[in-house]
C-alpha positions, 0 to 999 in steps of 0.5 A: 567363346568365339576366337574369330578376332572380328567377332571379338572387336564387333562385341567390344564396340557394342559396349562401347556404344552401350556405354557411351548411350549410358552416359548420355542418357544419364547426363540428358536426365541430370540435365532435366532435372537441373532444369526442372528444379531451375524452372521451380526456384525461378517460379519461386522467386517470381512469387517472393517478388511479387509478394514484396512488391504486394506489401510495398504497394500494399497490395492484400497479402496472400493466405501465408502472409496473412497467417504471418500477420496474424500471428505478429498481432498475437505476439503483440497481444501476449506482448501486452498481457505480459506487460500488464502482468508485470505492471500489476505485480509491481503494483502489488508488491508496492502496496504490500511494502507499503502495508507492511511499512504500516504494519510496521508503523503501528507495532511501533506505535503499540510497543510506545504506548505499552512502554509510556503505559509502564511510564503512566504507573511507575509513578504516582506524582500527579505532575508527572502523570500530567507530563506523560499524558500530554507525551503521549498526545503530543508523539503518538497521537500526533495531536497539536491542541488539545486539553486534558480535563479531571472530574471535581467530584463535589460539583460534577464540573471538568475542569482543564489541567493543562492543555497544548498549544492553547493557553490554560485559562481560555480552556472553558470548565465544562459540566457533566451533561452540557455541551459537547464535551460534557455529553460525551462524558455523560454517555461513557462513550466517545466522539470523533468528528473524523477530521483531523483539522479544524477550519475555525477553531470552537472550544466548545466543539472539539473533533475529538473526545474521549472520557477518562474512565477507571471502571465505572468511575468517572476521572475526567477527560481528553479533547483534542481541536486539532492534529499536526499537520503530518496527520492527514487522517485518523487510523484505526490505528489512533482510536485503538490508542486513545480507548488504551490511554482512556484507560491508563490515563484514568487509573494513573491519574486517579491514583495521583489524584488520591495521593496528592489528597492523602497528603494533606487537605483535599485537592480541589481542581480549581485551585489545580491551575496554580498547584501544578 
């Protein structure tokens, strides 16, 4: 190392100037870089602008802004999907409930008819089976005029026993094979017009027959011309409680029927009427 104070002050200016160049270089490229990224963030808003101006004037829009819109109808459409599906599933479970209240309707309707069933045996005073009957018709059936026939087994003649909301002596007697009524009966099987309302009421021409059958054996017979006005239509329900009080009406009424017989002198159904 060179003692020679000049030689010492000459190398400590150099770098002082190296330094001071440093600086300055440093600071000249920070500064470029600053106007660089001034120059892209003014060219972005230039863009921004322009494309705020495009959608004011509702100039086309640029691919990004394209894709932007196309992604916004989309969402919109699954939007849609979604509210469908809900609606749907809505919809599903209000008809579930509503089957299900059915469902509910008609197990209670069937436990009745059991117990009126029970009710139907568990005496065997012709009156009272009568009186049953017409129960069961009446709140389970939901049927408003209609009449319950027996079968007089000497002349093969249906004679009325007693009725609902139609006055017993204008229920006609009906022999077995004429007429509707007597049709039915003849044939063992049963007749449903499918209506529950009749416009212009014919006792000749009930919507509804059904024969009363124990076995083989004939007993007599339901008719029923019109329905309460809360029955709107028959269910499948209402032919599956007919055909089981068919059944049980027949046997509880035979059996009645005996027993009045077995009492005295035979009880002829013409004299019926007045007996009950």
């Amino acid at each position: 190392m060179s003692d020679d104070p000049a030689d010492s002050e000459g190398s400590l200016l150099r770098r002082h100037e190296e330094f001071i160049k440093s600086f300055f270089k440093r600071g000249a490229e920070f500064a470029e870089e600053l106007l660089r990224e001034n120059e892209k963030l003014r060219f972005r808003a230039i863009e921004l602008e322009a494309r705020v101006r495009a959608v004011e004037l509702g100039a086309p829009p640029t691919e990004a802004l394209r894709e932007l819109l196309a992604r916004i109808e989309l969402l919109e459409k699954e939007r849609e999907i979604l509210l469908h599906s809900r609606d749907s599933v809505q919809q599903e479970n209000a008809d579930w409930k509503a089957r299900y209240l059915e469902v509910e309707r008609e197990n209670s309707n069937l436990a009745n008819l059991y117990v009126a069933s029970y009710q139907l045996h568990s005496t065997l005073d012709l009156k009272e089976v009568i009186h049953i009957i017409l129960e069961i018709l009446l709140n389970f059936v939901g049927a408003k005029t209609f009449a319950i026939y027996l079968l007089e087994d000497t002349d093969q003649t249906l004679h009325p026993i007693a009725a609902h909301s139609v006055a017993l002596p204008e229920v006609p007697v009906i022999n077995v094979g004429e007429g509707l009524i007597g049709r039915v009966v003849q044939s063992g099987g049963s007749h449903f017009e499918g209506a529950v309302r009749s416009h212009a009421r014919d006792l000749a021409h009930p919507l509804v027959v059904t024969p009363l059958r124990f076995k083989s054996e004939i007993v007599g017979a339901i008719a029923i011309w019109d329905f309460l006005v809360q029955k709107t239509a028959l269910a499948e329900v209402d032919y599956e409680l007919l055909g089981l009080l068919a059944a049980h009406a027949a046997s509880a009424l035979l059996a009645a029927k005996r027993i009045a017989d077995a009492g005295g002198r035979p009880l002829r159904l013409s004299e019926l009427r007045d007996w009950l």
